[in-house]
C-alpha positions in Angstrom: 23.3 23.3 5.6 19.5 21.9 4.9 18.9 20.5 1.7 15.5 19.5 0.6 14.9 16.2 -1.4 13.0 18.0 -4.5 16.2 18.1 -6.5 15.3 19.0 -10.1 17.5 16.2 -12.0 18.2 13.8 -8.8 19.1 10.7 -10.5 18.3 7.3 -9.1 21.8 5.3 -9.6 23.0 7.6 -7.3 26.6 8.4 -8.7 26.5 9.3 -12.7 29.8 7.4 -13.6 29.8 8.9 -17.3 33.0 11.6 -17.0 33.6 14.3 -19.3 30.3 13.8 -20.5 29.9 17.8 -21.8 27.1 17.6 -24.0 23.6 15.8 -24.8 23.9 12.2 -26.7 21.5 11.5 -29.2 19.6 8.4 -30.2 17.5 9.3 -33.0 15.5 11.7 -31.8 15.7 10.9 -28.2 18.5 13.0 -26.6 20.5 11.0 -23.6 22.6 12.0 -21.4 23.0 15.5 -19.1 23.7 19.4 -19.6 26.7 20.8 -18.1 24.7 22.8 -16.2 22.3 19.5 -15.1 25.6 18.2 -14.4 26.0 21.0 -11.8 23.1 20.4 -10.2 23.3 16.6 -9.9 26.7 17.0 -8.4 25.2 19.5 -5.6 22.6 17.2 -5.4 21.7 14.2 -3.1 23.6 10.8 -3.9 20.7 8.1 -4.1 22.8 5.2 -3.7 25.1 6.8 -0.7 23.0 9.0 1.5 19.2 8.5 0.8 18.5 5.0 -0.1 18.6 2.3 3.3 18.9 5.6 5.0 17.4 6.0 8.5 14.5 8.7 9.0 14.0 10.9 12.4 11.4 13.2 13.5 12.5 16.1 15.2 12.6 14.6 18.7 15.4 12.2 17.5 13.2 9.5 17.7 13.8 6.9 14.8 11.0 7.0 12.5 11.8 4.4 9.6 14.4 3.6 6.8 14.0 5.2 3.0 13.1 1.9 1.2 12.3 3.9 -1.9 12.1 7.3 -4.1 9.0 8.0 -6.5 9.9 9.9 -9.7 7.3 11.9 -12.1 7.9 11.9 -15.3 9.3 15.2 -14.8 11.9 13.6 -13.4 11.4 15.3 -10.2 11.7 13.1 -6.7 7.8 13.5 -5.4 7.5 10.7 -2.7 9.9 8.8 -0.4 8.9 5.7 0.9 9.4 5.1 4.5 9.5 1.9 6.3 7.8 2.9 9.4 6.5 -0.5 10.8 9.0 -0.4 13.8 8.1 2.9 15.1 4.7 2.0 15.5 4.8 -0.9 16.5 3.6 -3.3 13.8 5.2 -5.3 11.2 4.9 -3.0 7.9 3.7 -0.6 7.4 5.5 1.3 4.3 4.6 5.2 3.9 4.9 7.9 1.4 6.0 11.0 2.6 6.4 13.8 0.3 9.9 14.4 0.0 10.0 18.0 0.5 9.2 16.9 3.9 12.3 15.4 4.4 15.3 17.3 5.3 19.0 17.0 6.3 19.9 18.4 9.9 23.3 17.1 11.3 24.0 14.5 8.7 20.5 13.0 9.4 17.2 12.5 7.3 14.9 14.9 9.6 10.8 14.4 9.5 9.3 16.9 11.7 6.3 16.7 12.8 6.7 12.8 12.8 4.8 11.0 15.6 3.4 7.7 16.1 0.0 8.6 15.8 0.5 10.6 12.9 2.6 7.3 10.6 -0.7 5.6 12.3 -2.4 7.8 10.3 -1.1 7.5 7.3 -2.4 4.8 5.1 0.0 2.3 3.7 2.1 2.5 0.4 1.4 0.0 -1.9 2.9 -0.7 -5.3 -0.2 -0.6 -8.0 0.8 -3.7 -9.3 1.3 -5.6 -6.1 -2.3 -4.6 -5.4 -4.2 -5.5 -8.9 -4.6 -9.2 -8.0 -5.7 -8.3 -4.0 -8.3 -5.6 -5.5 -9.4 -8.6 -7.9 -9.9 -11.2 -4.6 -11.8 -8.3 -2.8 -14.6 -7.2 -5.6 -14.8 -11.1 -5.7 -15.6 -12.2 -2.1 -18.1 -8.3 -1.7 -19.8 -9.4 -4.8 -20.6 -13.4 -2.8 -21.2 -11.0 0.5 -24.2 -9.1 -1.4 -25.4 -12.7 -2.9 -25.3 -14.1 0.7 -27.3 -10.9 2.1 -29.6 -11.2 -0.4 -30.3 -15.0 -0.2 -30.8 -14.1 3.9 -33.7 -11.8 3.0 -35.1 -14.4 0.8 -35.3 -17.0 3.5 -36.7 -14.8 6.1 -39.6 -13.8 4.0 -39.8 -17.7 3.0 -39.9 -18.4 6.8 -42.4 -15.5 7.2 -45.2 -17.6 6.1 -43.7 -20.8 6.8 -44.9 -24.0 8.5 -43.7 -24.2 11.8 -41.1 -26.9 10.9 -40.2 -24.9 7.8 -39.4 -22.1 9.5 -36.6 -24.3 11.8 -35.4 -25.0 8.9 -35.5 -21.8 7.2 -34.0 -20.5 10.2 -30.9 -22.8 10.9 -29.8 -21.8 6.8 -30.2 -18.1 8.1 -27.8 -18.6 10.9 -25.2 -20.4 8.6 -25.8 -17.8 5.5 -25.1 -14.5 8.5 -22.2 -16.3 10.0 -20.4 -17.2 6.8 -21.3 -13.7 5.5 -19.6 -12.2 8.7 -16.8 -14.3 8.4 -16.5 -13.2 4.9 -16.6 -9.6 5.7 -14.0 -9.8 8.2 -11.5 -11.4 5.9 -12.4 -8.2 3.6 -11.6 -5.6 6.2 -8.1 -7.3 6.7 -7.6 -7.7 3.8 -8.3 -3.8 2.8 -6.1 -2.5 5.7 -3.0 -5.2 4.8 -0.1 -3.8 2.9 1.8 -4.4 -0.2 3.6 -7.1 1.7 1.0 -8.5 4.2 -2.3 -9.2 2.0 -0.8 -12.6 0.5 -0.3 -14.1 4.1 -4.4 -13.4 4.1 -5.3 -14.5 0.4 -5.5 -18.7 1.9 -8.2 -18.0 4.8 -10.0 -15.2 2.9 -10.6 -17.7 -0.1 -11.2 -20.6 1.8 -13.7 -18.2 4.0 -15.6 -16.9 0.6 -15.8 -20.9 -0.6 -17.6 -22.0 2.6 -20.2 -18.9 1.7 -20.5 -19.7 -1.9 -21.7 -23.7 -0.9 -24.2 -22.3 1.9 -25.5 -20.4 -1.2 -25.6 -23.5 -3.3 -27.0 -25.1 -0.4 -30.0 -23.3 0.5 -30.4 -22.4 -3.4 -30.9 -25.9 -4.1 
């Protein structure tokens, strides 16, 4: 029998543990609890806890795609993504994705992802949690705002060295050097840090900061 994952009231503990419970509770004006017919459904439903959480994920070929590291409910209390740890498969070391979880289906006691090949997970950009990502979002509007000041102070120094002295425009031109390298090296530490995931961009945050303080004294540098 195929189930699909967009059960109406799945609930996340997995098991509900309150027996005999018949009716709504209330608290205030806030009512608790489960129908007896929401009861029905949650008990044809998917356990969480025992069958879907930790749970491993195959594509149609039988090839082993990833583990269910997490479920995304709305509001609506409806199960709209499943997150899929995928970073094996492909080859990598994370790389966490949200599938839609009527996507997902059960075939022979198995979680079944057609269509599920490595180039497609490659595809797929990586899940992350929006608040694991505030602070990295922070660190990279930060280091492209000192990558604009550094292409700007570039453009400065070549028009300086554009009527220039001879010596001045050695000099002119070694700063230019420094500012593009540093400015590279910035932008590079950007890129990774863009394409790391929820669990890789910390590893980065060290070298990309120490990379943006290099181009910030150049600037001071050639300002001065």
């Amino acid at each position: 029998m195929k189930k699909s994952l967009c059960l109406a009231t799945l609930v996340i503990a997995g098991s509900i543990g309150f027996t005999g419970l018949s009716g709504a509770q209330v608290a205030g004006s806030t009512t608790v609890g489960i129908t007896v017919t929401e009861s029905s459904e949650v008990a044809l439903g998917w356990s969480v806890k025992k069958t879907i959480l930790g749970q491993t994920v195959y594509n149609d070929a039988g090839d082993k795609v990833g583990k269910v590291m997490d479920l995304i409910i709305t509001p609506q209390r409806n199960v709209s993504y499943a997150i899929v740890g995928a970073g094996g498969f492909i080859g990598i070391g994370r790389h966490d994705v949200a599938i839609p979880a009527s996507q997902l289906s059960e075939k022979g006691g198995r979680l079944v992802l057609a269509g599920a090949t490595k180039d497609v997970i490659k595809s797929l950009p990586p899940f992350d949690y929006a608040e694991d990502t505030a602070r990295r979002d922070q660190l990279v509007a930060s280091a492209e705002a000192d990558i604009v000041k550094g292409k700007e102070k570039v453009t400065e120094l070549r028009d300086k060295a554009s009527t220039a002295t001879a010596d001045a425009k050695a000099k002119f031109g070694a700063q230019i050097v420094r500012l593009q390298g540093d400015v590279k090296l910035v932008e590079s530490k950007v890129g990774q840090m863009k394409k790391a995931g929820a669990k890789q961009w910390k590893s980065l945050e060290a070298s990309m900061a120490a990379a943006t303080e290099r181009l910030r004294k150049s600037l001071e540098t050639t300002a001065s």
